[in-house]
N, C-alpha and C positions, 0 to 999 in steps of 0.2 A: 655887625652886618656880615663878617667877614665869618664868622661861626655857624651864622644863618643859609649862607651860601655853600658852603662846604657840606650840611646837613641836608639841604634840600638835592644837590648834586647826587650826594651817595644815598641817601632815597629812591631818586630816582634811577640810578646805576643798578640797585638791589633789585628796583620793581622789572626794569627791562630785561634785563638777565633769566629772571625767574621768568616770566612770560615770554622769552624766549627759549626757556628751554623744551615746553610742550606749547602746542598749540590747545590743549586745555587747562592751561595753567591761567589760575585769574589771579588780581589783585582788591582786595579788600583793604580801604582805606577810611575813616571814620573815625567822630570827633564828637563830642558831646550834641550838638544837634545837627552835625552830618554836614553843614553848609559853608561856612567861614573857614576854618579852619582844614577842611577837608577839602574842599574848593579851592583854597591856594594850592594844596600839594598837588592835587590834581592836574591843575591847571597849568604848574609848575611842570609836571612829567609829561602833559601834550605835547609843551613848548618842547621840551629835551626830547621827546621819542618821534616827532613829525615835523621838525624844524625843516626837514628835507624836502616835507614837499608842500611846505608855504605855510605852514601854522605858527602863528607867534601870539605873542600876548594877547590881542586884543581878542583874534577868531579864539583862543584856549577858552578864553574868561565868557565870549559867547556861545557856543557851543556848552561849555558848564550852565551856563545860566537856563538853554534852553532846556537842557536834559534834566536838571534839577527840580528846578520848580514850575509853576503855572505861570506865574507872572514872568516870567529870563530875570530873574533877578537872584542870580545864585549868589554872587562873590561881593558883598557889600560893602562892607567894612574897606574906607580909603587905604588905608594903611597896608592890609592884604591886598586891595589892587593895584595896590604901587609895588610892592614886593613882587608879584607876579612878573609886571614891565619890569621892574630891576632884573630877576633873573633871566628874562628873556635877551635883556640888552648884555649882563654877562655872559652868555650862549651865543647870540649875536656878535661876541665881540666888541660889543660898543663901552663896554666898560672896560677898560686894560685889567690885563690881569694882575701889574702895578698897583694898580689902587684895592682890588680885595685881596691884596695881599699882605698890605701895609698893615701894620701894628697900631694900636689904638689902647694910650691908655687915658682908663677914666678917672676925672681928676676930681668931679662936683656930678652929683645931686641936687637938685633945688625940684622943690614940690611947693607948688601954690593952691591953696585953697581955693573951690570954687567961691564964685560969687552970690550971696543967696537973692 
């Protein structure tokens, strides 16, 4: 998690930087079908560039969802919407910076077959 956090951070540090340095400078961001995956980063850099004035996870994830698709269902995938709340809540403070900082190592794998 703690790789994932430090990747999406300077993501988002690269993207604001560049777009601030012209006011016509964009960012192009895109993912094999544009939505999941691009949709967290996105949603990820709301939360870091508008935290100031009240954007957190939830509006990022809606705001994505409206501007995406027909249905608001941009950002689906549980696991990308909890990654979003997590980074928000590290941005937020509410995760100490203690814990994604803390060293993790892996000690097992286990893989279970589905069931048919």
């Amino acid at each position: 998690v703690m790789l994932s956090f430090i990747f999406e951070a300077a993501f988002c540090d690269d993207l604001h930087e560049r777009l601030e340095q012209n006011e016509n400078n964009v960012g192009i961001i895109h993912c094999k079908a544009g939505k999941g995956r691009t949709g967290l980063m996105i949603c990820a850099f709301l939360t870091f560039r508008y935290a100031s004035k009240g954007v957190d996870s939830h509006k990022a994830l809606q705001f994505y969802g409206e501007r995406r698709t027909y249905n608001h269902k941009g950002v689906t995938i549980r696991s990308q919407v909890r990654f979003v709340h997590y980074f928000w809540q590290m941005l937020d403070k509410r995760i100490p910076d203690r814990v994604i900082k803390q060293k993790r190592l892996l000690s097992a794998i286990r893989l279970n077959t589905l069931p048919r």
